[in-house]
PyMOL Python script that loads the backbone (N, CA, C, O; Angstrom):
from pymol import cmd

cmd.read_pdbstr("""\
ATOM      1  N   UNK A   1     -35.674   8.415  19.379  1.00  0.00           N
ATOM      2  CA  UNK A   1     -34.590   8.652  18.449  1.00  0.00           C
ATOM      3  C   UNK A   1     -34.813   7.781  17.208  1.00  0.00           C
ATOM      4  O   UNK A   1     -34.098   6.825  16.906  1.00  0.00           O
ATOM      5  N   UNK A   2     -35.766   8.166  16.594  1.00  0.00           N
ATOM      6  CA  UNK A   2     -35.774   7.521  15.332  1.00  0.00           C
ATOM      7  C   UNK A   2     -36.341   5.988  15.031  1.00  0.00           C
ATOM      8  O   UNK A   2     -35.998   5.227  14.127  1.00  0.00           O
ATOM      9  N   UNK A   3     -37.434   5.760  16.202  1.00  0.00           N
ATOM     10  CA  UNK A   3     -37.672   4.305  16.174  1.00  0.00           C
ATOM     11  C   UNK A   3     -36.882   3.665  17.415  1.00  0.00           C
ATOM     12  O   UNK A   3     -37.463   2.864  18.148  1.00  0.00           O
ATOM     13  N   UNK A   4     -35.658   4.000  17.620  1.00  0.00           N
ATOM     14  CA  UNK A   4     -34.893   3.222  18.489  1.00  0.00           C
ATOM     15  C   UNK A   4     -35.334   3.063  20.280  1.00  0.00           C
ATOM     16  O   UNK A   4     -35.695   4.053  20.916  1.00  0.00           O
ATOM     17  N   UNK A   5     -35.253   1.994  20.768  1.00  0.00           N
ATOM     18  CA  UNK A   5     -35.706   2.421  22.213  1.00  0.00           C
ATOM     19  C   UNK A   5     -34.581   2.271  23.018  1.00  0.00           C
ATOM     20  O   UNK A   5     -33.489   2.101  22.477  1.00  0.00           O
ATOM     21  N   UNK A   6     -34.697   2.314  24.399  1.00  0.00           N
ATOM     22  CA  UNK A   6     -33.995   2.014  25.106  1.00  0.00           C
ATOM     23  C   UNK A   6     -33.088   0.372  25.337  1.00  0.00           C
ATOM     24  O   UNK A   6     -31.870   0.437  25.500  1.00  0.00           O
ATOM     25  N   UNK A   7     -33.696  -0.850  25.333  1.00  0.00           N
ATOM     26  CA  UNK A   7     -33.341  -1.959  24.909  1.00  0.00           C
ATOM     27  C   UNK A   7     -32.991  -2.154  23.618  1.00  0.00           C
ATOM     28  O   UNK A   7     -32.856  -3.293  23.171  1.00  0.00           O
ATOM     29  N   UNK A   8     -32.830  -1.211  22.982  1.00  0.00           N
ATOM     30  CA  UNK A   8     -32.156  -1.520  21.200  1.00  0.00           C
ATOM     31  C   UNK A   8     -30.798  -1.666  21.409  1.00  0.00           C
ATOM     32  O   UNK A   8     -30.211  -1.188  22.380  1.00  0.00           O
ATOM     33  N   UNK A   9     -30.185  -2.428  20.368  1.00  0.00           N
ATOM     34  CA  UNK A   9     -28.686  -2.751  20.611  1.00  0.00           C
ATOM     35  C   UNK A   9     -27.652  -2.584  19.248  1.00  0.00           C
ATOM     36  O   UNK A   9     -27.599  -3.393  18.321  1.00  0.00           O
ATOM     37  N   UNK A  10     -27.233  -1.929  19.312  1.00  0.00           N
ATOM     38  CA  UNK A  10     -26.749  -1.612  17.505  1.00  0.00           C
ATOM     39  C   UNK A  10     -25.335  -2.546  17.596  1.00  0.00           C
ATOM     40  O   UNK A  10     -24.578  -2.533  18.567  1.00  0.00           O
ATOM     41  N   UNK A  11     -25.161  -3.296  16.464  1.00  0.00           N
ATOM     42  CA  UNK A  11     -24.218  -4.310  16.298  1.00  0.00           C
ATOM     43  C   UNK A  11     -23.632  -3.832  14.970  1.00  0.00           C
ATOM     44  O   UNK A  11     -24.146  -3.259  14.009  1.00  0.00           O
ATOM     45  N   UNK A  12     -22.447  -4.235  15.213  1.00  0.00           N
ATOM     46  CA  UNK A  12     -21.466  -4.090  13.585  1.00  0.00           C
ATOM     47  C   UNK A  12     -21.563  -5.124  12.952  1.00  0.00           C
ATOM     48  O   UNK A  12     -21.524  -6.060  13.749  1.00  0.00           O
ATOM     49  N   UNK A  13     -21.690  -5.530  11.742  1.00  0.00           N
ATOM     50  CA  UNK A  13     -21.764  -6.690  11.136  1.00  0.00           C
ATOM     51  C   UNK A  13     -20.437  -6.168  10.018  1.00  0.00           C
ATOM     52  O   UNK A  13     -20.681  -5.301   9.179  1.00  0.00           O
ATOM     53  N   UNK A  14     -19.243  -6.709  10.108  1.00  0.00           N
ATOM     54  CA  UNK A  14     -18.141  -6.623   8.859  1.00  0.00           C
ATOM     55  C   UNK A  14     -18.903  -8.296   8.090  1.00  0.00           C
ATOM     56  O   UNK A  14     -19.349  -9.253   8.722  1.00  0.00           O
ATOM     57  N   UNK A  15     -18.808  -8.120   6.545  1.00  0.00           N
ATOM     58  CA  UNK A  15     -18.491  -9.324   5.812  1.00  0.00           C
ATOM     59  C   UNK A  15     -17.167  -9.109   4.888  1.00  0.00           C
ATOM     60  O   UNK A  15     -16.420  -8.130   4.863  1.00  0.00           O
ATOM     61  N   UNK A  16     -17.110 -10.131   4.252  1.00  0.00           N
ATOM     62  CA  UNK A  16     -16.154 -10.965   4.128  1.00  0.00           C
ATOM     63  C   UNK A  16     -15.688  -9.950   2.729  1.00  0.00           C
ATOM     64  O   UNK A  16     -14.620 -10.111   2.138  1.00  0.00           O
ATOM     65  N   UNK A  17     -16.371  -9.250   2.479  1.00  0.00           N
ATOM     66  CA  UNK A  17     -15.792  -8.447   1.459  1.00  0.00           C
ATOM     67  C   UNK A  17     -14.577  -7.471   2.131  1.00  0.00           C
ATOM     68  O   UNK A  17     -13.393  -7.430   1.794  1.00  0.00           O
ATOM     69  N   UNK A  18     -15.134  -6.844   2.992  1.00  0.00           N
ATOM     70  CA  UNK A  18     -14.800  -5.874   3.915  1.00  0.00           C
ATOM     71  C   UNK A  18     -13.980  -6.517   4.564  1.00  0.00           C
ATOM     72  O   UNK A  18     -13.784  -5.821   5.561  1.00  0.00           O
ATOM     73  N   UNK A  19     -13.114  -7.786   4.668  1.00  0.00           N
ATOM     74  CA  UNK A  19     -12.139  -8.173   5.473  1.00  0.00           C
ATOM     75  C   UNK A  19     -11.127  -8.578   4.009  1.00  0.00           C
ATOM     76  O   UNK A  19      -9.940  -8.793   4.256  1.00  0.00           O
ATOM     77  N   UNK A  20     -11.493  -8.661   2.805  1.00  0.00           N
ATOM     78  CA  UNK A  20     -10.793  -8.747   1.581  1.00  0.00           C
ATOM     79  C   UNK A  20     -10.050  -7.857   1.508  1.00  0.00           C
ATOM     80  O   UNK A  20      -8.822  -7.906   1.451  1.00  0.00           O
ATOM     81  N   UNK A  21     -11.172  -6.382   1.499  1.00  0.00           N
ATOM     82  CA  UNK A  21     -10.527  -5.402   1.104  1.00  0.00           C
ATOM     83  C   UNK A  21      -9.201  -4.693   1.983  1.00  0.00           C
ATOM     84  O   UNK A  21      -8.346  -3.957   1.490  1.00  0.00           O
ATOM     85  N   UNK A  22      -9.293  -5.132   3.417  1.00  0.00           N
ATOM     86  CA  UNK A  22      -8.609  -4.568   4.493  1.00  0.00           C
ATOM     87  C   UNK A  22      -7.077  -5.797   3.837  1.00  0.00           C
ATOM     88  O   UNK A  22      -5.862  -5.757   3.646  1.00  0.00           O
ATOM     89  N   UNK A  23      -7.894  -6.460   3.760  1.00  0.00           N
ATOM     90  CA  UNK A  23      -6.048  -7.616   3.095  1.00  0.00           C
ATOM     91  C   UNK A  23      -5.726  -6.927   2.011  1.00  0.00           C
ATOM     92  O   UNK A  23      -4.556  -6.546   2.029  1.00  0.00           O
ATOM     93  N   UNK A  24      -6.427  -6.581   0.929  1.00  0.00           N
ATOM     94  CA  UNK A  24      -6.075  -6.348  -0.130  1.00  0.00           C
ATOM     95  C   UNK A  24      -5.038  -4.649   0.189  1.00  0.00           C
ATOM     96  O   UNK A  24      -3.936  -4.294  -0.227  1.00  0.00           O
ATOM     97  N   UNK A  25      -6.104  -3.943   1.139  1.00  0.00           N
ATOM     98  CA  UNK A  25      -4.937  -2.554   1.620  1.00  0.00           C
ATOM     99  C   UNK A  25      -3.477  -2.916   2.163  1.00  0.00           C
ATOM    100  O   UNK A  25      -2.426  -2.409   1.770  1.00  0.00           O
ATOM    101  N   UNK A  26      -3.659  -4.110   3.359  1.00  0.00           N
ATOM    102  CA  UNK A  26      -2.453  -4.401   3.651  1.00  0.00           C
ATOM    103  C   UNK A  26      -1.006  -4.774   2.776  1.00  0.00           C
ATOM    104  O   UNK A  26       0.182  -4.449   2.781  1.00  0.00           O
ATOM    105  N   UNK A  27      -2.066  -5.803   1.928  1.00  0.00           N
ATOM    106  CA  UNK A  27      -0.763  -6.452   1.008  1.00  0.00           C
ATOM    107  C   UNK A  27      -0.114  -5.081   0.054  1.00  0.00           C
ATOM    108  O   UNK A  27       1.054  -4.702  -0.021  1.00  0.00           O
ATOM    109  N   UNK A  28      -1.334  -4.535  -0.606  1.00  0.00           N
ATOM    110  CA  UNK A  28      -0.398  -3.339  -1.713  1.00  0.00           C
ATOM    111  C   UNK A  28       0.313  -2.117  -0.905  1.00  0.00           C
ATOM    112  O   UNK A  28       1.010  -1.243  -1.421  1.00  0.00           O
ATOM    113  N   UNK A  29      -0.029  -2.250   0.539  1.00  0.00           N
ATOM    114  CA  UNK A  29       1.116  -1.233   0.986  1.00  0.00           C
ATOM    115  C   UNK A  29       2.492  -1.240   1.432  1.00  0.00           C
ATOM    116  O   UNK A  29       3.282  -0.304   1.556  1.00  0.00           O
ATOM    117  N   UNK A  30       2.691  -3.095   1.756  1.00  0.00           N
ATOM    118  CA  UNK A  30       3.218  -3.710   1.646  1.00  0.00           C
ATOM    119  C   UNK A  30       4.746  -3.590   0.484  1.00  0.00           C
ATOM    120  O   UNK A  30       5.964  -3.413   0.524  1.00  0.00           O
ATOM    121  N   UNK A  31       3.472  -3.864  -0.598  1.00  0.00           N
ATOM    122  CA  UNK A  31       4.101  -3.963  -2.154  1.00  0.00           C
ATOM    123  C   UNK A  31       4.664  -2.162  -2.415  1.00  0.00           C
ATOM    124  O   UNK A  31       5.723  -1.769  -2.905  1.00  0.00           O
ATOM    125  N   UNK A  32       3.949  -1.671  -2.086  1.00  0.00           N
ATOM    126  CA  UNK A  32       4.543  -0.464  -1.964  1.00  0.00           C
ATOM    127  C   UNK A  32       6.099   0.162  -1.656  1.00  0.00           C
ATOM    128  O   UNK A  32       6.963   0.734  -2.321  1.00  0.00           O
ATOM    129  N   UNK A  33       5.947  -0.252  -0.369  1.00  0.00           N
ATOM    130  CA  UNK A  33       7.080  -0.224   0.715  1.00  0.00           C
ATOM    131  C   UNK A  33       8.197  -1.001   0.277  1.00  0.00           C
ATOM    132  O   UNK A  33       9.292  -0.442   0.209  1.00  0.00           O
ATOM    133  N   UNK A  34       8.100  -2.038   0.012  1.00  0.00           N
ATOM    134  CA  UNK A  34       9.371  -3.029  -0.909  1.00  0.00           C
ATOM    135  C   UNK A  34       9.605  -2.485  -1.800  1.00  0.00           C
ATOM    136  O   UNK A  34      10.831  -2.439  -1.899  1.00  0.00           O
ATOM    137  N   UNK A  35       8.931  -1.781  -2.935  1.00  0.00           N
ATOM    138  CA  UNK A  35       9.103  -1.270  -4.406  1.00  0.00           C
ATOM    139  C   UNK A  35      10.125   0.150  -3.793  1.00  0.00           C
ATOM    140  O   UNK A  35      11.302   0.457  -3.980  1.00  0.00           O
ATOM    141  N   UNK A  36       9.136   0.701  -3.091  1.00  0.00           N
ATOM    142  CA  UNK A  36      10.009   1.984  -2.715  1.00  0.00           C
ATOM    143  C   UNK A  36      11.949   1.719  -2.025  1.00  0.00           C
ATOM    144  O   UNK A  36      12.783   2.622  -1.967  1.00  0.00           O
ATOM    145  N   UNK A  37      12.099   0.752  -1.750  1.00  0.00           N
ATOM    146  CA  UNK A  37      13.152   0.009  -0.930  1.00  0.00           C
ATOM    147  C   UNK A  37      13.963  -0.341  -2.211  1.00  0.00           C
ATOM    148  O   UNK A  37      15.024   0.259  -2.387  1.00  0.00           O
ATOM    149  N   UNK A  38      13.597  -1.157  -3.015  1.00  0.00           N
ATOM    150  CA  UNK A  38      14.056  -1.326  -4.046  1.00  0.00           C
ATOM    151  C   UNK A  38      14.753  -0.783  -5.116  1.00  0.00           C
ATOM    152  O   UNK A  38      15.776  -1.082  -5.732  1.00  0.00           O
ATOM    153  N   UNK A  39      13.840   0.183  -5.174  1.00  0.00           N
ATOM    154  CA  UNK A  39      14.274   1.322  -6.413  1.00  0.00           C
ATOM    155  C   UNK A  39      15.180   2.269  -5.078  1.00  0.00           C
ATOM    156  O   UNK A  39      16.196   2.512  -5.729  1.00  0.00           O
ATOM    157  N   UNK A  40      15.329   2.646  -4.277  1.00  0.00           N
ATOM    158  CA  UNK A  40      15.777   3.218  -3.400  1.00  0.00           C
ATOM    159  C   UNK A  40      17.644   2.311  -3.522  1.00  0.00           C
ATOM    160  O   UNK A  40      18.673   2.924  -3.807  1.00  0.00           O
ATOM    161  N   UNK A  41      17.585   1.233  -3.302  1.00  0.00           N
ATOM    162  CA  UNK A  41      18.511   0.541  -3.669  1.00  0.00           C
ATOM    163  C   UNK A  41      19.295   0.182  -4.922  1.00  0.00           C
ATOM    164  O   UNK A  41      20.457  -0.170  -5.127  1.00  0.00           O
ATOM    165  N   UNK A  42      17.980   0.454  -5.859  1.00  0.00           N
ATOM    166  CA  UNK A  42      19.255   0.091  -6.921  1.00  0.00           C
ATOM    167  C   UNK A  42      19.560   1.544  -7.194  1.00  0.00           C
ATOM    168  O   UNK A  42      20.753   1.642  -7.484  1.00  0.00           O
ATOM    169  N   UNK A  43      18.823   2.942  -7.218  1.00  0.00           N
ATOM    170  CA  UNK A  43      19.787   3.988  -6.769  1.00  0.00           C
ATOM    171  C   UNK A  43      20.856   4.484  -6.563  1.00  0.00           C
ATOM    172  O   UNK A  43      21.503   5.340  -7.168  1.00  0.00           O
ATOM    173  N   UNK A  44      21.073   3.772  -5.453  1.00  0.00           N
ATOM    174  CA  UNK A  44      22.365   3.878  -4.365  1.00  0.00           C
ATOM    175  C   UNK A  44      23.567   3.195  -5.295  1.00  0.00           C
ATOM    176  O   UNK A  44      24.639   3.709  -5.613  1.00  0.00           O
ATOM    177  N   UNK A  45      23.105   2.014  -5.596  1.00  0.00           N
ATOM    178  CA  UNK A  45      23.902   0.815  -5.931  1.00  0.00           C
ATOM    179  C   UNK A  45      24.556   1.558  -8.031  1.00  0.00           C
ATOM    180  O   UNK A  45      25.540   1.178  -8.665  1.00  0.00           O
ATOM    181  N   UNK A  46      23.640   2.473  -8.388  1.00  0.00           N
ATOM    182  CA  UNK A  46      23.880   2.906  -9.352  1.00  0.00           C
ATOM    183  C   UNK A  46      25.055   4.237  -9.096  1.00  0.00           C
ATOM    184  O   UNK A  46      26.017   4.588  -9.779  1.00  0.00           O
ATOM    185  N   UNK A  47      24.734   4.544  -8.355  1.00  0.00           N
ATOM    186  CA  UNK A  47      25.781   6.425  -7.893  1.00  0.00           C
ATOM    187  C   UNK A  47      26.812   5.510  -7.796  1.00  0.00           C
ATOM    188  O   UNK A  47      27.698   5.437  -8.647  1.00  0.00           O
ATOM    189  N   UNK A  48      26.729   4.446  -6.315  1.00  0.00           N
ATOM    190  CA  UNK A  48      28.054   4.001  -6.056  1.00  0.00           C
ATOM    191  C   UNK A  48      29.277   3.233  -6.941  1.00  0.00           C
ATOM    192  O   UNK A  48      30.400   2.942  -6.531  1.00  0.00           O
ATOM    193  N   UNK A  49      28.682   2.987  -8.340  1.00  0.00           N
ATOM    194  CA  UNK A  49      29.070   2.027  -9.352  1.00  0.00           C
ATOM    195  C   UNK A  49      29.677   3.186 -10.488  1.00  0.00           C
ATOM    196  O   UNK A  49      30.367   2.778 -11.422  1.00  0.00           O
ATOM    197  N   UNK A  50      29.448   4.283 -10.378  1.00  0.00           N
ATOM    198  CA  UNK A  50      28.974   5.419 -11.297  1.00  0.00           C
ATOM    199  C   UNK A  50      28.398   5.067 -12.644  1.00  0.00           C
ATOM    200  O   UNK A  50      28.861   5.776 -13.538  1.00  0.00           O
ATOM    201  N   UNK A  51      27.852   4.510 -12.891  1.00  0.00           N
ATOM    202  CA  UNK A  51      26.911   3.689 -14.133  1.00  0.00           C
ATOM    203  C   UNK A  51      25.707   4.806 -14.163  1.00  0.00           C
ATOM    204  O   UNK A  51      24.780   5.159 -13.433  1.00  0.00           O
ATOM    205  N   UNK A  52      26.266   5.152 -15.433  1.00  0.00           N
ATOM    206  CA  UNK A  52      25.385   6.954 -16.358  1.00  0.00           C
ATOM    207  C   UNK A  52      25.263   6.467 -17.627  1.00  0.00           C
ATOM    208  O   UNK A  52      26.078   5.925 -18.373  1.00  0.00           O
ATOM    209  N   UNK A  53      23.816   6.821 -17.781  1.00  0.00           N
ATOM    210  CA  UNK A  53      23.435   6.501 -19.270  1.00  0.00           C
ATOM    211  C   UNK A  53      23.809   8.356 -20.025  1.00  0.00           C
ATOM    212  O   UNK A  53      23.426   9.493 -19.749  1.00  0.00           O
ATOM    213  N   UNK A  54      24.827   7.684 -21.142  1.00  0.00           N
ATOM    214  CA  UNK A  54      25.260   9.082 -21.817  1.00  0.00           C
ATOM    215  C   UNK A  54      24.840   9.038 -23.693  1.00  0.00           C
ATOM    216  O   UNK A  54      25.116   8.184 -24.535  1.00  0.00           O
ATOM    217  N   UNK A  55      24.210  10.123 -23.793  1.00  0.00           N
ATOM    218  CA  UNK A  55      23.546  10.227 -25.230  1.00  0.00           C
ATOM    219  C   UNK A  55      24.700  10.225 -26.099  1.00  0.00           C
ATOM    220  O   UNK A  55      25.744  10.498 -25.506  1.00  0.00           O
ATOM    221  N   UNK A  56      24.819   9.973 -27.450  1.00  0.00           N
ATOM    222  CA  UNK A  56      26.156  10.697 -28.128  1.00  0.00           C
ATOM    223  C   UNK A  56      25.369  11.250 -29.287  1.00  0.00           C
ATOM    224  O   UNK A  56      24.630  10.493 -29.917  1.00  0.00           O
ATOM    225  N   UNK A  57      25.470  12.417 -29.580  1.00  0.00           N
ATOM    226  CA  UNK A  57      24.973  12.698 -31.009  1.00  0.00           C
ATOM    227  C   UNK A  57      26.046  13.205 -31.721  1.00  0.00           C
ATOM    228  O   UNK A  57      27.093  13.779 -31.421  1.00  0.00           O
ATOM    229  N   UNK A  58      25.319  12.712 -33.108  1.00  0.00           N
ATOM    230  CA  UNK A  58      26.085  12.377 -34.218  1.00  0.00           C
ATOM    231  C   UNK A  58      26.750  13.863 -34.599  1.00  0.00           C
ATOM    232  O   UNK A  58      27.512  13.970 -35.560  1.00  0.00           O
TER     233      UNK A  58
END
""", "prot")
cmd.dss("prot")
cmd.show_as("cartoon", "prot")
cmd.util.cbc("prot")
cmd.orient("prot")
């Protein structure tokens, strides 16, 4: 199979980039999820207040 024999042993090697990037996915989905919560909240907090931005023309 390609060079490989029977005693060959295939190993994963992750570096340290590749454990950045898995933080870096975690944290912005994170940041995501709060933002979405947020704006989700001030939403709510806007209907329930009834606070409407109204144009006036002249």
């Amino acid at each position: 199979m390609n060079g490989l024999g029977e005693d060959v042993q295939v190993v994963e090697i992750r570096t340290w980039r590749q454990d950045a990037f898995i933080v870096m996915d975690v944290v912005f989905g994170v940041l995501t999820v709060f933002c979405g919560f947020m704006l989700g909240r001030t939403i709510l907090k806007q209907k329930s207040e009834g606070n409407t931005v109204r144009i006036m023309r002249e």
